[in-house]
Backbone as XML, in Angstrom:
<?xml version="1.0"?>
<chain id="A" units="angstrom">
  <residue number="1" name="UNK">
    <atom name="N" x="25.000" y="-0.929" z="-64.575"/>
    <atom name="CA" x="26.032" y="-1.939" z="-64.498"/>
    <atom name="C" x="25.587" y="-3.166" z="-65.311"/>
  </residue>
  <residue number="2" name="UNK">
    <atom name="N" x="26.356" y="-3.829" z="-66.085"/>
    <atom name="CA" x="26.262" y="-4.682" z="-66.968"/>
    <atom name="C" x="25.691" y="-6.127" z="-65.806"/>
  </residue>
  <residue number="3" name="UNK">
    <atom name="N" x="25.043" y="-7.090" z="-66.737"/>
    <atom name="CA" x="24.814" y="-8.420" z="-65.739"/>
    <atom name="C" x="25.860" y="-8.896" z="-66.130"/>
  </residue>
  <residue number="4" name="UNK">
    <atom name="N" x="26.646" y="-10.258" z="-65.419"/>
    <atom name="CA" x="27.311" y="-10.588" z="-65.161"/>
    <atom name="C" x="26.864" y="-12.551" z="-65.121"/>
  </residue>
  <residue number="5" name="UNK">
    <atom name="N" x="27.688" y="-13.308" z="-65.275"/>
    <atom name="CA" x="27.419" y="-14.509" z="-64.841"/>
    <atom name="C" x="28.093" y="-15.541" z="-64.017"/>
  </residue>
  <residue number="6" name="UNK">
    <atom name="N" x="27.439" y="-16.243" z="-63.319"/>
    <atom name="CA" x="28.055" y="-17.189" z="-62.727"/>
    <atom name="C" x="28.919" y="-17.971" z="-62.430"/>
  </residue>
  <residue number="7" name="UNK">
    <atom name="N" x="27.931" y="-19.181" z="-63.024"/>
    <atom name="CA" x="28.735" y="-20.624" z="-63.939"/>
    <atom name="C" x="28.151" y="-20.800" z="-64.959"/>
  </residue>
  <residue number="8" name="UNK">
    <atom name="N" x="27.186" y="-20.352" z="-65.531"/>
    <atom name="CA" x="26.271" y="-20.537" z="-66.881"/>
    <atom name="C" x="25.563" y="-19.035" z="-67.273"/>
  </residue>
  <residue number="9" name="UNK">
    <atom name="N" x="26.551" y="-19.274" z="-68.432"/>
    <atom name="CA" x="25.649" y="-18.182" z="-69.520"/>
    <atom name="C" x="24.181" y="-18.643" z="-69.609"/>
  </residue>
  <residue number="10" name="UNK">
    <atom name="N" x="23.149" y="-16.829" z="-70.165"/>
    <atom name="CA" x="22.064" y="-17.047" z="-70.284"/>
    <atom name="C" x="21.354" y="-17.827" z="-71.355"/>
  </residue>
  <residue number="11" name="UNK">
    <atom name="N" x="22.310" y="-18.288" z="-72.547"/>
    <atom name="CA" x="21.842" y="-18.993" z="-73.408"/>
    <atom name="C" x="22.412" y="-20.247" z="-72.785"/>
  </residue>
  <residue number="12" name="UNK">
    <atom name="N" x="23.231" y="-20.867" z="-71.958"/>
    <atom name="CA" x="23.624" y="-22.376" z="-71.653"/>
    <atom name="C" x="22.961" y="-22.578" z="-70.810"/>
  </residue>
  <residue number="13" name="UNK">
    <atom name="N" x="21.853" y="-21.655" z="-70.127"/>
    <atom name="CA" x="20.609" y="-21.755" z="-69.110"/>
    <atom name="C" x="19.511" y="-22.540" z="-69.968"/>
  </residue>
  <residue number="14" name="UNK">
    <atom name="N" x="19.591" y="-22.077" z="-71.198"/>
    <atom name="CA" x="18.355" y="-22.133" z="-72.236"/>
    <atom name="C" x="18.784" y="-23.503" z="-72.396"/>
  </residue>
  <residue number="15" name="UNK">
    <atom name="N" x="19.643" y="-23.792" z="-73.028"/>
    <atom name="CA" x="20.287" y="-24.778" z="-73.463"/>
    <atom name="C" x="20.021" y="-25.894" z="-72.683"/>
  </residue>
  <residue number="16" name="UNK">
    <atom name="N" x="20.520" y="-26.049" z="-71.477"/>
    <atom name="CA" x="20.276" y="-26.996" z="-70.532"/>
    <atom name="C" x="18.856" y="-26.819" z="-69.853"/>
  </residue>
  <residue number="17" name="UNK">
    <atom name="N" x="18.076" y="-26.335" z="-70.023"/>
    <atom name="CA" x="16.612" y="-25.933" z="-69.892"/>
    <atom name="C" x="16.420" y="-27.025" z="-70.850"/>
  </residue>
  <residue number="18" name="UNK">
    <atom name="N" x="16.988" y="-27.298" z="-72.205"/>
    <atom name="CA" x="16.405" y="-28.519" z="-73.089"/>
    <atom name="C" x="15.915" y="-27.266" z="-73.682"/>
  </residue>
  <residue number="19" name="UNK">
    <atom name="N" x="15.439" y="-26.198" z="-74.490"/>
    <atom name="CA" x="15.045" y="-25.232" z="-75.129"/>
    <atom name="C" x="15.681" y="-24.780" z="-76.914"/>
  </residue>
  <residue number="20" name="UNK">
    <atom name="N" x="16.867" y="-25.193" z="-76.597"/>
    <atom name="CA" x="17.416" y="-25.721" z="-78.032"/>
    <atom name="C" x="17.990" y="-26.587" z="-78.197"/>
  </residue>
  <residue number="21" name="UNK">
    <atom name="N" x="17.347" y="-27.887" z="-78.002"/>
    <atom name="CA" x="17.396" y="-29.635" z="-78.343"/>
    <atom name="C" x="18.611" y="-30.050" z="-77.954"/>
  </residue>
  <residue number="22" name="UNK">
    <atom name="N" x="18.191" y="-31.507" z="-77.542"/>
    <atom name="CA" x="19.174" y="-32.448" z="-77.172"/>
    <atom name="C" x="20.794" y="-31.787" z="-77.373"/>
  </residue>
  <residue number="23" name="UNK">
    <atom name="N" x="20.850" y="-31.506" z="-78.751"/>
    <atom name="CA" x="22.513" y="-31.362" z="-79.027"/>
    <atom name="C" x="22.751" y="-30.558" z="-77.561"/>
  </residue>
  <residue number="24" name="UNK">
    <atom name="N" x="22.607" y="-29.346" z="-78.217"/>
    <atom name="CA" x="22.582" y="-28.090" z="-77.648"/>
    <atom name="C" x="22.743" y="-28.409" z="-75.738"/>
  </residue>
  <residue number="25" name="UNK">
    <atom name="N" x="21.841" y="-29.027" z="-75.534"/>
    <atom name="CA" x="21.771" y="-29.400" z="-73.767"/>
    <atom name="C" x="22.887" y="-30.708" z="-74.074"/>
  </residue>
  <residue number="26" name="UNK">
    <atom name="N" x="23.520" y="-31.090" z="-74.308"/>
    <atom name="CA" x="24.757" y="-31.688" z="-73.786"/>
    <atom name="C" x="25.976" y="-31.369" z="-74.008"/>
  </residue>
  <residue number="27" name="UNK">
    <atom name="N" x="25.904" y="-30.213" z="-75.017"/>
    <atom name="CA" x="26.958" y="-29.472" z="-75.177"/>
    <atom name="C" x="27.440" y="-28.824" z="-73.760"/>
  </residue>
  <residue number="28" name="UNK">
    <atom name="N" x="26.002" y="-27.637" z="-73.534"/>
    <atom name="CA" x="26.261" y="-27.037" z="-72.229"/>
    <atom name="C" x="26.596" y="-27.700" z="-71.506"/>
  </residue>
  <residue number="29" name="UNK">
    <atom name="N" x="26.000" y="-29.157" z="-71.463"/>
    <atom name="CA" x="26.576" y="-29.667" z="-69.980"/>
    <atom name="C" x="27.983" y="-30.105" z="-69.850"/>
  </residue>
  <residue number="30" name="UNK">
    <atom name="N" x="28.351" y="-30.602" z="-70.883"/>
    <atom name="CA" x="29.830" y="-30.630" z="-71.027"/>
    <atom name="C" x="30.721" y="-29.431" z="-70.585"/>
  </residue>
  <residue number="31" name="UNK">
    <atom name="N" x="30.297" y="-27.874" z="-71.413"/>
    <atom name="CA" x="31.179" y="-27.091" z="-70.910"/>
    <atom name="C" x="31.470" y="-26.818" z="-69.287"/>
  </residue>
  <residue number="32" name="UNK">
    <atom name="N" x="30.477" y="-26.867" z="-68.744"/>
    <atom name="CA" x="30.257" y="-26.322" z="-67.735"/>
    <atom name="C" x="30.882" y="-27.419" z="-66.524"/>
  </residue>
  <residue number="33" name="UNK">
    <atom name="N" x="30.131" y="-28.576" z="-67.155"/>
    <atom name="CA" x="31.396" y="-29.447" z="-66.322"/>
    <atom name="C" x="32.895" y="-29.400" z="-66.287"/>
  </residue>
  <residue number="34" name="UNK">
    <atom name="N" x="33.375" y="-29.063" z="-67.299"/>
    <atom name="CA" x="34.174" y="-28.922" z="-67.765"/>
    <atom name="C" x="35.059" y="-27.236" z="-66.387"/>
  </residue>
  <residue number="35" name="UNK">
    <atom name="N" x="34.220" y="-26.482" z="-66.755"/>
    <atom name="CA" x="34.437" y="-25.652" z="-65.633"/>
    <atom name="C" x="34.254" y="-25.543" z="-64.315"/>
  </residue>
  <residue number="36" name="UNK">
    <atom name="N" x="33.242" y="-26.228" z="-63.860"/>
    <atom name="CA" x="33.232" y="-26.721" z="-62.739"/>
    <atom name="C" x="34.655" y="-27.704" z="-62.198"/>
  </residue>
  <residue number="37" name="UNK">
    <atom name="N" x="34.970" y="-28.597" z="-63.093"/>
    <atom name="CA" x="36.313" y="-29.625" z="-62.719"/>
    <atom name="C" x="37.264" y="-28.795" z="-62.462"/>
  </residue>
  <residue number="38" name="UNK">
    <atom name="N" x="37.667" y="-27.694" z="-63.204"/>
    <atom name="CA" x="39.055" y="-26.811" z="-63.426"/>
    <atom name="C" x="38.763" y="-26.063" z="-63.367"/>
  </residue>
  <residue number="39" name="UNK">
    <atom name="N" x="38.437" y="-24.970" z="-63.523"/>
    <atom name="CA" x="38.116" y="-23.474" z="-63.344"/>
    <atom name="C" x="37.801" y="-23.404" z="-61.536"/>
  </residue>
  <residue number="40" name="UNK">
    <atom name="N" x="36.359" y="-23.691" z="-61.144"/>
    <atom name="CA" x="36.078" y="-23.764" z="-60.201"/>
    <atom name="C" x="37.023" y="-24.202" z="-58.871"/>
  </residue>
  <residue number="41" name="UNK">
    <atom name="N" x="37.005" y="-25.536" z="-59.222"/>
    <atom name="CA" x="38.385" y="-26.208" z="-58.175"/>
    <atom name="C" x="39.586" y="-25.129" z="-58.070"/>
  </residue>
  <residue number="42" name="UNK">
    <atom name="N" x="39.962" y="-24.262" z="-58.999"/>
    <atom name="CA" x="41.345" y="-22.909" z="-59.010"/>
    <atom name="C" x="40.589" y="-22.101" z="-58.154"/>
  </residue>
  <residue number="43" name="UNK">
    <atom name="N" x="39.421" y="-21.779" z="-58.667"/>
    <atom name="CA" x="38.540" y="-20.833" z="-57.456"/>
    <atom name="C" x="38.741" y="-20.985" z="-56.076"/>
  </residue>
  <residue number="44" name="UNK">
    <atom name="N" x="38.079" y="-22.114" z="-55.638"/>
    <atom name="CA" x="38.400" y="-22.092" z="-54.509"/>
    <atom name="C" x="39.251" y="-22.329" z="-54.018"/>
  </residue>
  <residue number="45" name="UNK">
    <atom name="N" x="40.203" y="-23.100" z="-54.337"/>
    <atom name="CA" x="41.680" y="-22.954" z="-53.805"/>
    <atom name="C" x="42.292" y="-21.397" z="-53.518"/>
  </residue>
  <residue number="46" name="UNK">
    <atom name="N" x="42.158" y="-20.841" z="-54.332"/>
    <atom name="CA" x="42.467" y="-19.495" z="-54.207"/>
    <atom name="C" x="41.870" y="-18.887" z="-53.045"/>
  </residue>
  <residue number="47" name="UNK">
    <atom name="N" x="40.588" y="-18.948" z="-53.240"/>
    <atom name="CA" x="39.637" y="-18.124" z="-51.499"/>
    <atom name="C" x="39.763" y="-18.893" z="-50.230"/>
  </residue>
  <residue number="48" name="UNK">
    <atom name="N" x="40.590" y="-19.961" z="-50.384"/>
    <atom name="CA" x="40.613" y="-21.295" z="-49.531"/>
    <atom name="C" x="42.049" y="-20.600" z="-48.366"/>
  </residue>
  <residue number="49" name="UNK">
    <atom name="N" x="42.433" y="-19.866" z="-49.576"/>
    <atom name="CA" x="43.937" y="-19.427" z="-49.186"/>
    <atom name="C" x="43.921" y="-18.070" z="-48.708"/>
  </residue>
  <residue number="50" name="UNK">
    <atom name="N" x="43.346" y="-16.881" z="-49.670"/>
    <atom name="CA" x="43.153" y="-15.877" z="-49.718"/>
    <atom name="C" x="42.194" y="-14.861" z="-48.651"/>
  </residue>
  <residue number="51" name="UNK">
    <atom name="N" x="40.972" y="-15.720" z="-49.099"/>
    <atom name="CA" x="40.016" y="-15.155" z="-48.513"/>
    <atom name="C" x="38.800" y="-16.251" z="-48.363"/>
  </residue>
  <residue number="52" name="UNK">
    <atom name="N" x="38.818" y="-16.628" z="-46.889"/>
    <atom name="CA" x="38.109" y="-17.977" z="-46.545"/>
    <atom name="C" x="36.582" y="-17.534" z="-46.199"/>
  </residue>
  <residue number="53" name="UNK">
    <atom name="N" x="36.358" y="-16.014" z="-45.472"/>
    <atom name="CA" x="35.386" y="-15.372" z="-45.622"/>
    <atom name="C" x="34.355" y="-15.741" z="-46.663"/>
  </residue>
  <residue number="54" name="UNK">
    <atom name="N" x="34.695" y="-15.466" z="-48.039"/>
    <atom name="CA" x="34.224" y="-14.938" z="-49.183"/>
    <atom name="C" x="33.953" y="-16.675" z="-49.623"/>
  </residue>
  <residue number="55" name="UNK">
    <atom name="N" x="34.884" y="-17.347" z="-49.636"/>
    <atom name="CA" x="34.889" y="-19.006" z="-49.684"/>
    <atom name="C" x="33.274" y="-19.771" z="-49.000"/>
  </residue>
  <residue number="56" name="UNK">
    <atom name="N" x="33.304" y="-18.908" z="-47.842"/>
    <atom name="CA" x="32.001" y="-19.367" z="-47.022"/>
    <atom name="C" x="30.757" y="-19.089" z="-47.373"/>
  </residue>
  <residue number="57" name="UNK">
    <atom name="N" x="30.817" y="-17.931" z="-47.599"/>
    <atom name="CA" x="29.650" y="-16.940" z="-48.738"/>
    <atom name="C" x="29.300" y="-17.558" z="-49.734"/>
  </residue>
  <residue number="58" name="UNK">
    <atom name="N" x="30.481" y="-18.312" z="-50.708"/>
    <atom name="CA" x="30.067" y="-19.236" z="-51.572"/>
    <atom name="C" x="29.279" y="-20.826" z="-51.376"/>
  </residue>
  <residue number="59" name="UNK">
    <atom name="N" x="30.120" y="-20.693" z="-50.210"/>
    <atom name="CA" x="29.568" y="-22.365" z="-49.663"/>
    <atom name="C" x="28.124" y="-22.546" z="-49.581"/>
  </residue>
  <residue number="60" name="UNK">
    <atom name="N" x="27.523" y="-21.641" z="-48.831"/>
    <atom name="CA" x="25.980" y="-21.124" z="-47.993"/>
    <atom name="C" x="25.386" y="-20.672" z="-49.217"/>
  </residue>
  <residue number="61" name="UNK">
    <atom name="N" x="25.972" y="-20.534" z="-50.510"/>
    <atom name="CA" x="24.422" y="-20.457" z="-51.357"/>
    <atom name="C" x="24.291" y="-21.290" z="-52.243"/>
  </residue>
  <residue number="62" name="UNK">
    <atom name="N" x="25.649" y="-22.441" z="-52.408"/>
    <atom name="CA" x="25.767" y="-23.586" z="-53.029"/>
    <atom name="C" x="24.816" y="-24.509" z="-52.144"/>
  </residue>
  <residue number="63" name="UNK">
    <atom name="N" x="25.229" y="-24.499" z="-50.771"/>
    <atom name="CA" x="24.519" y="-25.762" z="-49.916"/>
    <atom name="C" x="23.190" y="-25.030" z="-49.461"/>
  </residue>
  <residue number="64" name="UNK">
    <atom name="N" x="22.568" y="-24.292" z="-49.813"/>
    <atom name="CA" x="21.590" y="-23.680" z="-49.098"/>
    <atom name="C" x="20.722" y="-25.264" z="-49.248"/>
  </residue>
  <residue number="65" name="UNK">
    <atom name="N" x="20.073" y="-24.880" z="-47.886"/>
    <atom name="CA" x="19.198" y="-26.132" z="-47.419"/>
    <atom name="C" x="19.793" y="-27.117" z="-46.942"/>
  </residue>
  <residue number="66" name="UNK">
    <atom name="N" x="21.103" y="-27.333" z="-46.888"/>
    <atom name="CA" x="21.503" y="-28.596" z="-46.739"/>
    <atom name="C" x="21.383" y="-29.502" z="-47.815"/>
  </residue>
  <residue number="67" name="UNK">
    <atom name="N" x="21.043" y="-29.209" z="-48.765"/>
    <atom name="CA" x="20.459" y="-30.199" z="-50.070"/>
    <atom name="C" x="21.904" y="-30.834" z="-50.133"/>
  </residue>
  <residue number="68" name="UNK">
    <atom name="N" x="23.082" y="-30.001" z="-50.554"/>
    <atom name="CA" x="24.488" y="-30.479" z="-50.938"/>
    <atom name="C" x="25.752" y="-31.560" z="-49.683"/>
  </residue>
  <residue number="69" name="UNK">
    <atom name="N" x="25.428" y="-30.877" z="-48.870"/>
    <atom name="CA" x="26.143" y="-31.381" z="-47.796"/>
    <atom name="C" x="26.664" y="-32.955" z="-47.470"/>
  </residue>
  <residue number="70" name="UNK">
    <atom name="N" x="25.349" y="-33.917" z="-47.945"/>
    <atom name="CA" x="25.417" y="-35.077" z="-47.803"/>
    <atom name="C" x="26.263" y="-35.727" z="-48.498"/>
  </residue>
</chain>
């Protein structure tokens, strides 16, 4: 089975790692913010509605630790 990704491709990992320079790491961060604002926010609205289960699953490995919560 093929890998699959997240929210970040394995080169916008690199990228924002700082691994191919400044440009490069604010590019990624742009896109991804960028998906996080809109993409994401459709996400969960959708599992918010759909499937709140699966919504929770997401929650618990975003907030793992409590780090996010606050």
């Amino acid at each position: 089975m093929a890998k699959t990704r997240a929210l970040l491709t394995e080169t916008e990992r690199e990228q924002i790692a700082g691994e191919h320079g400044d440009s490069r790491k604010y590019q990624a961060t742009s896109r991804v913010r960028r998906r996080v604002e809109e993409e994401l926010t459709k996400d969960i609205e959708v599992l918010e509605e759909h499937h709140p289960e699966l919504l929770e699953e997401v929650r618990e490995v975003i907030c793992k630790d409590g780090d996010l919560d606050e």
